[in-house]
C-alpha positions in Angstrom: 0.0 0.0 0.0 1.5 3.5 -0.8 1.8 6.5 1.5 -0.4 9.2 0.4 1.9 12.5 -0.2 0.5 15.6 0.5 2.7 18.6 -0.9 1.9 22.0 0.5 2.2 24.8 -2.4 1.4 27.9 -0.1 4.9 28.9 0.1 5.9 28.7 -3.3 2.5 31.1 -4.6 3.3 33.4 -1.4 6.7 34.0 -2.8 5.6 33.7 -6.3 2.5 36.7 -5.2 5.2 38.8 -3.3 7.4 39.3 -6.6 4.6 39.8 -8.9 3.9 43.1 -6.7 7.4 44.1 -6.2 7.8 43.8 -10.0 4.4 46.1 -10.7 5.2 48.5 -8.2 8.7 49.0 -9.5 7.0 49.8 -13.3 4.8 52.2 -11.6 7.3 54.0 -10.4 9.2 54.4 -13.4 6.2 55.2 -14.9 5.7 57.9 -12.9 8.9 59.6 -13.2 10.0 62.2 -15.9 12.9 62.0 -17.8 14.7 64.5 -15.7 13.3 63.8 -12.5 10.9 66.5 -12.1 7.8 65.9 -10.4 5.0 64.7 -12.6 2.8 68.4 -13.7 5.7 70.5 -12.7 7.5 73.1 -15.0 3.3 75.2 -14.9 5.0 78.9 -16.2 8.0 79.8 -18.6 11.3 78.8 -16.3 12.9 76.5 -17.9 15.9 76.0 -15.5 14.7 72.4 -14.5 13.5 71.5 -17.9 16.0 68.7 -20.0 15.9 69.4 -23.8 16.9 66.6 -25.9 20.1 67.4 -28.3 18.4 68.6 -31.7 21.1 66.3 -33.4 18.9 63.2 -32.7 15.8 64.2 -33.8 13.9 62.2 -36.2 13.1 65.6 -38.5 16.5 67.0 -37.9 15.5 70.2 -40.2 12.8 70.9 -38.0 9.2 71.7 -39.0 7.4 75.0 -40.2 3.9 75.1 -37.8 1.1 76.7 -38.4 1.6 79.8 -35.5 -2.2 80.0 -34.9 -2.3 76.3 -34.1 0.9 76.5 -31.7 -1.4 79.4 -30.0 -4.0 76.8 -29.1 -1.7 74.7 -27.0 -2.9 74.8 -23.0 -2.7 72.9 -19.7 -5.5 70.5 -20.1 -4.7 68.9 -23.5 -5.0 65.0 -24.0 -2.5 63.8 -26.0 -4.5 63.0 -28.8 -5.9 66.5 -29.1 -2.1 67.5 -29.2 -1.4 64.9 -31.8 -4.2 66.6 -33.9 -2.6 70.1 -33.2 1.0 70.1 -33.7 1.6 66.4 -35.2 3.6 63.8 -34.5 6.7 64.7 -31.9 10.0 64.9 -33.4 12.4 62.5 -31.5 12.2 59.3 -30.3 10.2 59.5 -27.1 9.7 56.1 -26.3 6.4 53.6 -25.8 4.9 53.3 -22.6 4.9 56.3 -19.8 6.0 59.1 -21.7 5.5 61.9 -19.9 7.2 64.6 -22.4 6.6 65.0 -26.0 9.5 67.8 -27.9 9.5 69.1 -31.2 12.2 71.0 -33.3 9.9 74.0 -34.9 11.1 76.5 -37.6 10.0 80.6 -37.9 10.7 83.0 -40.5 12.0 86.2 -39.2 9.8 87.9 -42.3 8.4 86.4 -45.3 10.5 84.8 -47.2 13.5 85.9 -45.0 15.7 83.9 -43.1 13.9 81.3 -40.4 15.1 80.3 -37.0 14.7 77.1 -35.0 13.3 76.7 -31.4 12.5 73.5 -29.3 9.5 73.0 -28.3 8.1 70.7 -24.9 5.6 69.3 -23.7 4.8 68.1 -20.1 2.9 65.2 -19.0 1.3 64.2 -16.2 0.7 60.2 -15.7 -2.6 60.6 -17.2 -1.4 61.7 -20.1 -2.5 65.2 -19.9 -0.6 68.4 -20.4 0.8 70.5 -17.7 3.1 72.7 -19.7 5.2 73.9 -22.1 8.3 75.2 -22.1 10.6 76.7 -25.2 14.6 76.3 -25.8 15.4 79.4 -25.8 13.1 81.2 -23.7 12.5 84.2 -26.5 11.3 81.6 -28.4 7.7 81.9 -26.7 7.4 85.2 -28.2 6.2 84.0 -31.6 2.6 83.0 -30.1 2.5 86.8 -29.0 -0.7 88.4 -31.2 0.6 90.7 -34.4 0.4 93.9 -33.3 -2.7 95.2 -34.5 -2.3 96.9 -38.0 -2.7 100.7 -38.0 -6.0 101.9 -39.5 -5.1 104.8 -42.1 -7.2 107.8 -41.7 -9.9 108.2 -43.8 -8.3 110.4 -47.4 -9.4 114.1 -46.6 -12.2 115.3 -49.3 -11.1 119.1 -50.8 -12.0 121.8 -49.2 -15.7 123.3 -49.7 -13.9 126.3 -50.8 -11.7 125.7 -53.8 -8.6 126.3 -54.2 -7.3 129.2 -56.0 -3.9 129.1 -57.7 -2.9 133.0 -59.6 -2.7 132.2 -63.1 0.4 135.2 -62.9 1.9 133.0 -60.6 2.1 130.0 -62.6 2.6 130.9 -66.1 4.3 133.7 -68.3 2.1 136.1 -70.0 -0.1 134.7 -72.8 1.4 131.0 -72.0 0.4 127.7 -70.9 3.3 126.0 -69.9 3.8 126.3 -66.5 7.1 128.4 -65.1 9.4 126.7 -62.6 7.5 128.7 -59.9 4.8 127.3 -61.1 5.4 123.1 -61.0 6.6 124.2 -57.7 3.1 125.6 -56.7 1.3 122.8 -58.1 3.6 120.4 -56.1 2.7 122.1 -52.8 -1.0 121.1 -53.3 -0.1 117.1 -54.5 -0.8 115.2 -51.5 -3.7 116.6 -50.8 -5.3 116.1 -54.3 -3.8 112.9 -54.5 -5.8 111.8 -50.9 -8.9 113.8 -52.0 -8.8 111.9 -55.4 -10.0 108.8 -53.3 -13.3 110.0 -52.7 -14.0 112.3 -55.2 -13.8 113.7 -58.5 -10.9 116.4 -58.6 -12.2 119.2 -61.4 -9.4 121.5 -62.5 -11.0 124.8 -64.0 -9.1 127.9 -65.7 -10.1 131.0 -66.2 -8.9 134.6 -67.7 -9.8 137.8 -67.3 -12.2 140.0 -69.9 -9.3 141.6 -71.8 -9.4 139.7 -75.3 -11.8 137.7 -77.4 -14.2 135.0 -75.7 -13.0 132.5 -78.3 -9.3 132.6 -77.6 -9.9 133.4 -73.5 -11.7 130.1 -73.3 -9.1 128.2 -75.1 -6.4 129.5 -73.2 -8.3 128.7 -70.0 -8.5 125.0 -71.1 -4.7 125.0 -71.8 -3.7 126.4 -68.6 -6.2 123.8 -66.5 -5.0 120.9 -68.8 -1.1 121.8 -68.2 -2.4 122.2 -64.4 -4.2 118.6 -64.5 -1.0 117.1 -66.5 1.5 117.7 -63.7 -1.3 116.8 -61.1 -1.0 113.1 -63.1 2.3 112.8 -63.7 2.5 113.3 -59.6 0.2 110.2 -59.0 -3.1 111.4 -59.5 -4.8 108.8 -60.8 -5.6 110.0 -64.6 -9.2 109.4 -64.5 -9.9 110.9 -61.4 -9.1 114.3 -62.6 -10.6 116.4 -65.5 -9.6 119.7 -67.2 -12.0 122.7 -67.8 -11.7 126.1 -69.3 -14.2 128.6 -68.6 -12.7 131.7 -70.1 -13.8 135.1 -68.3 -16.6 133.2 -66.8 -17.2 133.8 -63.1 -15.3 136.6 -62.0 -14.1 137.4 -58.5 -13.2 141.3 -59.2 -15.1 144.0 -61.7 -12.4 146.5 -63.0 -13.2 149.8 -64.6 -9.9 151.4 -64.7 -9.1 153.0 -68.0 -5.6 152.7 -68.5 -4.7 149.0 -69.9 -1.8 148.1 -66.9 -3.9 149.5 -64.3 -7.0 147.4 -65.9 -4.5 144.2 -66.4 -3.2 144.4 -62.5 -6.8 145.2 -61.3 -7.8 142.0 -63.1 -5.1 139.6 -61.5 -7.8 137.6 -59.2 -9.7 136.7 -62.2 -6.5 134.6 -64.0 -6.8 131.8 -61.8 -7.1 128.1 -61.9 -8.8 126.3 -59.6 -8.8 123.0 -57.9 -11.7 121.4 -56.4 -13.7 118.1 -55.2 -16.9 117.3 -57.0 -18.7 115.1 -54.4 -20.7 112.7 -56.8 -19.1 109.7 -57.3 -16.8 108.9 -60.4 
């Protein structure tokens, strides 16, 4: 007859149990550490004294990566990884399987368009969720590419002409019985450029010349449409846009003065107002 054996297995699974925890706590642990040894969430701000950047040399896109700025600006505490994944891609060096608790990226910025571009690292912090605590930049100044642009500045609003025209001596501008305009004369008509080129954006810029009585009505009117055309050419060649502008002689129409002297210099001197031309803004639109 055989002896029943009885073997007692309790202290083999004890033992067995007791390294199965040992082993799990000891992956939790490392789990739970970052790569640096900073505390899991730490790093919340911009100091990036106790923040370990990986050398750039072994990332897996060593030229680094032109973002999109806007989507860089919608980085925050609070992001899962997969809504980071959708945001600023895939990270750029090798960070590993299982408890990762950093993600870094190697990101390129032009300094204007088409310029030059610079590099900055990028990080971000984990906590052992998987949820981001922060991020940091290598350098520092980096961070200032999510700052907003600078709002552009808003031009004023181009200035219409004056309700009162305005009144350039036609002694002043051109010899006697002459349409080409003297040197004192381009110079006059330079003074007033800006303003009619600004005043051209909102409305119809009417050049008008005029002469006194003295002479026929036939050849005072087409001298007045000479002298507002060599006006209205120099007003163009200036930047005035050309078909914003238009030329009219009106002869000895609409005078400012009446003269009844009877000598002819004293007449021609007492007439001076009337040989004119005038600029002004004709509200209507073009």
């Amino acid at each position: 007859m055989y002896a029943s054996i009885h073997t007692d297995h309790t202290p083999l699974l004890r033992s067995l149990s007791l390294g199965l925890a040992v082993l799990l706590i000891s992956a939790c642990a490392s789990g739970g550490k970052h790569k640096d040894n900073a505390p899991a969430g730490a790093g919340e701000g911009t100091d990036t004294t106790a923040v370990h950047f990986p050398d750039p040399a072994r990332a897996t896109l060593k030229e680094g990566l032109f973002v999109n700025v806007d989507n860089l600006r919608l980085f925050a505490r609070g992001m899962s990884k997969r809504q980071l994944y959708t945001v600023l891609g895939t990270p750029h060096f090798s960070e590993g399987m299982w408890g990762v608790r950093e993600w870094n990226y190697l990101f390129n910025f032009r300094s204007s368009p088409g310029g030059d571009y610079f590099t900055c690292q990028f990080q971000v912090q984990f906590d052992g969720k998987g949820i981001a605590q922060a991020g940091y930049w290598k350098p520092q100044a980096c961070a200032a590419v999510l700052q907003p642009p600078a709002p552009a500045a808003v031009p004023s609003p181009p200035a219409p002409m004056p309700s009162e025209p305005l009144r350039l001596s036609a002694d002043a501008l051109f010899a006697f019985d002459s349409a080409t305009l003297t040197e004192d004369g381009r110079r006059s008509v330079a003074g007033l450029l800006q303003q009619v080129r600004a005043a051209s954006q909102v409305q119809t810029i009417q050049v008008r010349g005029y002469t006194d009585r003295i002479g026929s009505d036939d050849y005072n009117l087409a001298l007045s449409q000479r002298r507002a055309q060599a006006v209205r050419d120099a007003l163009v060649r200036g930047g005035v846009p050309p078909t914003a502008i238009m030329a009219e002689g009106r002869g000895k129409a609409d005078p400012l003065v009446q003269c009844e002297q009877a000598g002819r210099q004293a007449l021609i001197a007492c007439l001076a107002p009337n040989r004119r031309v005038e600029i002004a803004g004709v509200a209507q639109p073009r």
